[in-house]
C-alpha positions in Angstrom: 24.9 -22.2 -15.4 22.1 -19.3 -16.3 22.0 -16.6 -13.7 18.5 -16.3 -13.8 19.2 -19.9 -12.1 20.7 -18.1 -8.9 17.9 -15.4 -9.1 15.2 -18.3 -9.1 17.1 -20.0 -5.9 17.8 -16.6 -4.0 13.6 -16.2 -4.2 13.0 -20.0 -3.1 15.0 -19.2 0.0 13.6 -15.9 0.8 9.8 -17.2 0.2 10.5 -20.5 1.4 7.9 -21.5 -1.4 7.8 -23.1 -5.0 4.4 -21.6 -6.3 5.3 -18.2 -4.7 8.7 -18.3 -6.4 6.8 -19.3 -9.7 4.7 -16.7 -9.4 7.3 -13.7 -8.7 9.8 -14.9 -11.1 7.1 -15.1 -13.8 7.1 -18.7 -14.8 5.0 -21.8 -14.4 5.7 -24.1 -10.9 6.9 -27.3 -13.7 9.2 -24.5 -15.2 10.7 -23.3 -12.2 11.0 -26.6 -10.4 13.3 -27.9 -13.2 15.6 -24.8 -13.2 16.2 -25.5 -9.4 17.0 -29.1 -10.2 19.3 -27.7 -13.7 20.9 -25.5 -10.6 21.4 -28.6 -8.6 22.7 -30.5 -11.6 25.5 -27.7 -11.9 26.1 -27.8 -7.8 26.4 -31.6 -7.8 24.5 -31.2 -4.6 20.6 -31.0 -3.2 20.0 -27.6 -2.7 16.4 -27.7 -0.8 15.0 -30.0 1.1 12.1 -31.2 -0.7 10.5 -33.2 2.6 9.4 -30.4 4.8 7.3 -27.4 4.4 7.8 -24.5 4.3 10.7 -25.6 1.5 14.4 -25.7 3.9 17.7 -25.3 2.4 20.2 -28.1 2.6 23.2 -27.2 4.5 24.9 -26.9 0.7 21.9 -24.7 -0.3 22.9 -22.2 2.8 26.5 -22.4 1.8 25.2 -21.4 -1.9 22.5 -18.8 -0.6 24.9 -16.5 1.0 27.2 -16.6 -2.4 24.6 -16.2 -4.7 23.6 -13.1 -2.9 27.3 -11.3 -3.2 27.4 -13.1 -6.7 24.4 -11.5 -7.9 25.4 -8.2 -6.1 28.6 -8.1 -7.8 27.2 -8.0 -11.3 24.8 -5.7 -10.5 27.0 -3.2 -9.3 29.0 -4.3 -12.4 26.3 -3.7 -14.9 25.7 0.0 -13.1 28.8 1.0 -13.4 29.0 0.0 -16.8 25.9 2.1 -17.7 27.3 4.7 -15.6 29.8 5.2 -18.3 28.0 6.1 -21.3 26.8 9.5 -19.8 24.0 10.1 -22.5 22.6 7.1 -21.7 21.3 8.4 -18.4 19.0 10.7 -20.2 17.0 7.5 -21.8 14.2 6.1 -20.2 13.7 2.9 -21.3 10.3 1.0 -21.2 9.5 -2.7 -21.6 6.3 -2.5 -23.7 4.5 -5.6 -25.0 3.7 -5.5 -28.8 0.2 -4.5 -28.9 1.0 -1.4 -27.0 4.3 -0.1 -28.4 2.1 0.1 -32.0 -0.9 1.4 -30.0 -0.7 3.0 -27.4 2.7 4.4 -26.7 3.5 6.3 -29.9 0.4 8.9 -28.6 1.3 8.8 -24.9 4.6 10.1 -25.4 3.3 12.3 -28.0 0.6 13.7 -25.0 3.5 14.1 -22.3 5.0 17.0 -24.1 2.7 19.3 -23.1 2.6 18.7 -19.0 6.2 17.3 -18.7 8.1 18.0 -21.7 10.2 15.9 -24.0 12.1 12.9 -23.0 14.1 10.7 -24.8 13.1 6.7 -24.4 13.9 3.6 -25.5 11.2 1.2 -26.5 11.9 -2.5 -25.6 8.7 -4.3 -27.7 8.5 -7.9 -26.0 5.5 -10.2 -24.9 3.9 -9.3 -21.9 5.8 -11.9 -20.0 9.5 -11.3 -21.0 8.5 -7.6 -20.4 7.4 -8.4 -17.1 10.8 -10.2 -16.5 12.8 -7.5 -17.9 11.8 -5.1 -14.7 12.0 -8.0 -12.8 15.9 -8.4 -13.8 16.4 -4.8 -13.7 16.7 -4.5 -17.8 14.2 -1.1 -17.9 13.0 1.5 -16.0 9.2 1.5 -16.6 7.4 -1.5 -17.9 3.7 -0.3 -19.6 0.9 -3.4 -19.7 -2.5 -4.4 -19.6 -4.3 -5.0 -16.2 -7.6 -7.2 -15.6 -8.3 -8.4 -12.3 -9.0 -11.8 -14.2 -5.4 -12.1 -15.4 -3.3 -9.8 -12.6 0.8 -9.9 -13.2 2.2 -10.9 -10.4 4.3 -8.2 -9.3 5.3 -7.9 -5.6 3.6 -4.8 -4.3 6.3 -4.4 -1.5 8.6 -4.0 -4.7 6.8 -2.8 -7.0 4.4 0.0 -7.5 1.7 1.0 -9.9 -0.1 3.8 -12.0 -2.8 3.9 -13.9 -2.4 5.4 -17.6 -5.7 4.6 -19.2 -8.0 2.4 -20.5 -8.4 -0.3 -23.3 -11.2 -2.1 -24.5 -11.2 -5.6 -26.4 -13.8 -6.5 -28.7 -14.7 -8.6 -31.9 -14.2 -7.6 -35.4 -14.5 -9.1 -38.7 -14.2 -7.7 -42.1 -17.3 -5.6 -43.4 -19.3 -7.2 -46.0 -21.3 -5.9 -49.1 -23.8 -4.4 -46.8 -21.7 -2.7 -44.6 -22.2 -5.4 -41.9 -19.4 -7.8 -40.4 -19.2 -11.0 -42.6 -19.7 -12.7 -39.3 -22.0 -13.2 -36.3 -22.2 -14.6 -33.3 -23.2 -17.3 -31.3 -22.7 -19.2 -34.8 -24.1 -23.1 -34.7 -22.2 -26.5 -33.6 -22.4 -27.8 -37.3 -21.2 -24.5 -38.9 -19.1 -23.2 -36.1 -17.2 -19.1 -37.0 -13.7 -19.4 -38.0 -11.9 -17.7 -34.9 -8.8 -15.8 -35.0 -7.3 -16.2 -32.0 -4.2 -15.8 -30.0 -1.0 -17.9 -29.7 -1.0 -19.9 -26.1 0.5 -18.1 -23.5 -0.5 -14.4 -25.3 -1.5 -12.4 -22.2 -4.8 -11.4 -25.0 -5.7 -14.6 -25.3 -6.2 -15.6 -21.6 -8.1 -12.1 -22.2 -10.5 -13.6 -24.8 -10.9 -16.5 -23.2 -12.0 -15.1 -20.1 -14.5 -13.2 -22.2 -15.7 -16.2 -24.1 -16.7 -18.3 -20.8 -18.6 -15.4 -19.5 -21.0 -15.6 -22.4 -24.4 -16.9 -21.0 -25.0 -18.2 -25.0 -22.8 -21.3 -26.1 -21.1 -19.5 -28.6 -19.2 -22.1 -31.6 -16.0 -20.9 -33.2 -13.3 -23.0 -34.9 -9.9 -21.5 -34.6 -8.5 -20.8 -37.9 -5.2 -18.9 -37.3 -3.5 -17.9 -34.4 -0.4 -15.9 -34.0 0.7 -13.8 -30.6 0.1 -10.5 -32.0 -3.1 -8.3 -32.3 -1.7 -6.8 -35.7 -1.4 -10.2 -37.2 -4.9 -11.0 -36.4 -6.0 -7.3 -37.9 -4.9 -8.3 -41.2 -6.5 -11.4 -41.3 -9.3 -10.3 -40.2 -9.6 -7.8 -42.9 -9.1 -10.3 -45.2 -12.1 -11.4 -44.5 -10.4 -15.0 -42.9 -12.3 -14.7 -39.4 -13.3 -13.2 -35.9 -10.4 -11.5 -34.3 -10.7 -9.9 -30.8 -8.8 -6.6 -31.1 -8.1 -3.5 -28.6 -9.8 -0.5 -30.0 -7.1 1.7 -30.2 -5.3 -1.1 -32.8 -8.2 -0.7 -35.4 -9.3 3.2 -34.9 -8.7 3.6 -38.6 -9.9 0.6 -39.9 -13.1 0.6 -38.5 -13.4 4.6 -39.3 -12.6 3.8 -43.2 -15.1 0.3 -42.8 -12.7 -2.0 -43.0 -13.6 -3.5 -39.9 -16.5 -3.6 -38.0 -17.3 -4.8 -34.7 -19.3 -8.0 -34.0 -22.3 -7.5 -33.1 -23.2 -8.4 -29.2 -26.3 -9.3 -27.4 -27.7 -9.7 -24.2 -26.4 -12.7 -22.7 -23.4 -13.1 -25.5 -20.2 -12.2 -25.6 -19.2 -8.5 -24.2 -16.3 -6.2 -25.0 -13.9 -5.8 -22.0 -12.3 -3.0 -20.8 -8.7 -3.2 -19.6 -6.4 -0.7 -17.6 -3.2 0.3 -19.3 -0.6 0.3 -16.5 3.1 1.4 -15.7 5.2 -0.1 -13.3 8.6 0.4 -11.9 10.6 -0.8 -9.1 10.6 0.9 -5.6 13.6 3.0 -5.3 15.8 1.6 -2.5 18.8 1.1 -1.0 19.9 -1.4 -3.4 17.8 0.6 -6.2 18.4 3.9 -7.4 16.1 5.3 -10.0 17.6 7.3 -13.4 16.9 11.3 -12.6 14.8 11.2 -15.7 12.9 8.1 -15.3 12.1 9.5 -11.2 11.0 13.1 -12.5 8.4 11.4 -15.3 7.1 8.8 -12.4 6.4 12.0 -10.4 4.7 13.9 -12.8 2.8 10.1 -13.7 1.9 9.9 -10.1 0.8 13.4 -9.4 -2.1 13.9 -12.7 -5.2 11.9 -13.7 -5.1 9.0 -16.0 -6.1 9.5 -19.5 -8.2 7.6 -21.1 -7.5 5.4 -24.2 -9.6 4.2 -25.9 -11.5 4.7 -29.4 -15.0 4.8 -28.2 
């Protein structure tokens, strides 16, 4: 048995709900459906009752519910204590940080914190947007920094969570510069000689991005996909290979562009448009059951109490 098994049935009870679970606990309703049943499998009982609505607990799934609560309790307080030994590890803030944004943007925001708040020491946990997610979810940081567009929201509990804004990021189209300093490529390209397309692995929280943008476009636009991969800088260097279009956040190809290595796809009324993205920090609500590192509390305060810088290369 997985605890993240008793973490997905303690939410079922409390929200009485599959697709809200799903949605809190980060994973698809298929997904979490079959770690319930995986959890029943273990009990060698029904856990929920699956014939009314809202979702009821059998009278095992009660019996479970109030263990799985002292259960998950236990190692908490465990796993605090532990970290409660190693004394300098107090003074680490740790961040969850998808890729993208620990090369991009993070190395320059803690770089600009020294002069309003000081230095701090951190730990950078690089992950994909959704295991970074799930690491403040399971209580594995202290800040998790991501991209927000109201088109692809993470679905974070706003009566656990809370939110400020950092800055900005914008995602556009580049491709390798040609002869005559132009990209090599240009949309809307035609059906029987569609643009190769660099694009983003499935499930990359960019690529739901660039699809998004894609559909807005008013202009059938025809790309074949080439190459895909789940992080920006592998699309960068393929793109300045000259392989493809890759949609990139500004911030990732600053230099290139400046040195004409890259340059941005042309766009036209009607076609596909760059997007521009918040950059976000989150943390969990201090609590009762949730006390925040002295560290990690003063740098949410100072977060909280000056105006979001903007990043962004343009």
């Amino acid at each position: 048995m997985e605890t993240k098994w008793l973490e997905d049935f303690v939410s079922l009870a409390e929200t009485r709900s599959f697709s809200r679970s799903a949605q809190l606990r980060h994973v698809t309703q298929p997904a979490f459906s079959r770690r319930i049943q995986s959890l029943e499998a273990w009990a060698g009982a029904d856990l929920v009752d699956r014939s009314s609505y809202p979702t009821k607990l059998t009278a095992a799934g009660e019996t479970l519910y109030a263990q799985a609560l002292e259960l998950l309790q236990s190692l908490q307080s465990t796993r605090a204590m532990l970290r409660g030994h190693n004394s300098a590890g107090q003074d680490f803030i740790e961040f969850a940080v998808p890729h993208t944004l620990a090369f991009t943007f993070f190395p320059s925001w803690i770089a600009g914190l020294r002069e309003g708040f000081g230095s701090i020491k951190s730990r950078l946990i690089a992950l994909n947007v959704h295991d970074a997610a799930m690491r403040l979810v399971e209580g594995g940081c202290d800040v998790l920094i991501a991209y927000h567009h109201p088109s692809q929201p993470l679905q974070l509990d706003p009566d656990r969570y809370e939110m400020v804004v950092l800055g900005q990021e914008v995602l556009a189209p580049y491709a390798k510069a040609g002869p005559d300093a132009r990209p090599l490529f240009s949309f809307p390209g035609a059906a029987s000689k569609p643009l190769p397309y660099l694009g983003y692995a499935p499930g990359a929280y960019l690529g739901g991005i660039t699809d998004w943008i894609l559909k807005q476009s008013k202009t059938p636009i025809h790309l074949e996909r080439v190459y895909e991969t789940d992080m920006a800088e592998g699309l960068k260097v393929m793109a300045m290979e000259g392989h493809g279009i890759a949609f990139l956040p500004r911030s990732a190809v600053k230099k290139e562009v400046q040195t004409g290595a890259l340059v941005e796809v042309g766009l036209s009324a009607g076609q596909v448009q760059a997007l521009t993205m918040e950059v976000r920090a989150y943390r969990e609500k201090p609590s009762a059951k949730h006390h925040a590192k002295g560290a990690a509390q003063q740098l949410w305060l100072h977060l909280t109490q000056r105006p979001a810088s903007v990043h962004s290369s343009r």
